[in-house]
C-alpha positions, 0 to 999 in steps of 0.5 A, a space after each residue: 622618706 618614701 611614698 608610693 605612686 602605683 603598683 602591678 594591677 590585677 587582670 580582670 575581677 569587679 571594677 573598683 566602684 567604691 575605692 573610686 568612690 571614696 577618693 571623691 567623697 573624702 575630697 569633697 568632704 575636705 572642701 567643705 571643711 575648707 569653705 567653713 568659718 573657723 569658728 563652725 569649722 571648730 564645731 564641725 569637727 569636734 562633732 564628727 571626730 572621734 574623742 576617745 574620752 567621748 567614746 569610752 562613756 558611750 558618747 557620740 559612737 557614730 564619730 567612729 564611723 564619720 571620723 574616718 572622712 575628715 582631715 586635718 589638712 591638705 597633707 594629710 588628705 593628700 597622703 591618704 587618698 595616694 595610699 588608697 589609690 595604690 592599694 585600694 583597687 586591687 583589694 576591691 577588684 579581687 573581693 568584690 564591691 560589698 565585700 570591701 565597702 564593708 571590709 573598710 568600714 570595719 578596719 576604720 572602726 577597728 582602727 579608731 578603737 585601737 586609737 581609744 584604747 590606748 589614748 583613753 584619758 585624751 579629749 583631742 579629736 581623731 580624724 582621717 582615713 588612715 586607720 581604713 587604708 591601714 587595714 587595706 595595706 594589711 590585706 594587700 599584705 597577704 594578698 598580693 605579696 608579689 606586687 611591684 610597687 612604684 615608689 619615689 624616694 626622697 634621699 636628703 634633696 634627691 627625689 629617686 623614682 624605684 620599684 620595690 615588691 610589695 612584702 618590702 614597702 608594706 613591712 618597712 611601713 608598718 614596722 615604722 608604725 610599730 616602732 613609733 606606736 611603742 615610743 608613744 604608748 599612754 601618749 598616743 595622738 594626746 600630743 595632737 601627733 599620730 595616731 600611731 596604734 590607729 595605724 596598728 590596729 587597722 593593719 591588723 584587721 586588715 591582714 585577717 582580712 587578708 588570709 580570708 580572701 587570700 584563695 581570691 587574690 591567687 585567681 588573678 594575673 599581676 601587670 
């Protein structure tokens, strides 16, 4: 088990407003989740979650878009805002503010429709960041290749701190999501686990992403 904790940053380019931005609003949104009774908290989130039988008969569209600032709990919070603390920044500060609000929005779409497509009979809300900071990942992919990332590796009870390029992180990551989404194909997140093929398909987009901004990335200096 692994998980990042920084990389190389790039010198100069637009200051990282909305990477900045997101981390807060997701965290705020998660307490408010937390200060509602069970019972509205139930509500709450089959409102704004995304359910793929739901999507599929045009119902409650807007979820894929207000999905993506959910979680189910402190873990998968936690997890997510790391992911785009690593990696976040560096995209927006290469492509600029607009550029990349909008590039997340999209993947996070993108995502939640991959998630859809292949869980369509499921009636179990989808929710979390993870599809959007996939296609983040995907993008970092292409763009900085050559990053150092900064990662603590658990070995059984040893806790190892090392540094890896970006390329190896990135392509064990996505292989696992690969690799668990094809076990998983017509289950999906129907068994209330991972949204595997959200992972996928958010990656995905974020690698086209990527490759159109790649001539960007190339401007900057790594340290």
């Amino acid at each position: 088990m692994f998980f990042p904790i920084g990389d190389d940053q790039i010198r100069g380019g637009y200051y990282p407003i909305f990477s900045y931005s997101l981390l807060v609003l997701n965290g705020f949104v998660f307490i408010y989740q937390m200060l509602l009774p069970p019972d509205q908290l139930e509500i709450f989130l089959y409102t704004y979650s995304a359910i793929p039988v739901e999507i599929l008969r045009g119902q409650d569209l807007f979820t894929l878009l207000t999905s993506m600032f959910l979680h189910g709990g402190w873990m998968h919070l936690i997890g997510n805002v790391l992911f785009l603390w690593v990696f976040g920044d560096n995209i927006e500060a290469a492509v600029g503010n607009a550029r990349f609000i909008f590039f997340y929005l999209l993947g996070g779409v993108v995502a939640s429709l991959a998630h859809v497509y292949f869980n369509p009979l499921s009636e179990i809300p989808s929710l979390g960041a993870s599809g959007a900071i996939s296609a983040v990942m995907g993008a970092y992919l292409v763009m900085f290749p050559k990053s150092k990332v900064k990662v603590f590796v658990f070995l059984f009870v040893i806790l190892r701190k090392v540094t890896m390029p970006a390329v190896a992180f990135l392509g064990i990551w996505i292989g696992f999501q690969i690799i668990s989404g094809m076990q998983n194909v017509g289950i999906g997140a129907n068994d209330g686990g991972t949204a595997w093929w959200a992972h996928i398909g958010g990656f995905a987009v974020g690698v086209l992403f990527g490759f159109l901004f790649r001539r960007r990335a190339l401007q900057f200096e790594l340290g």
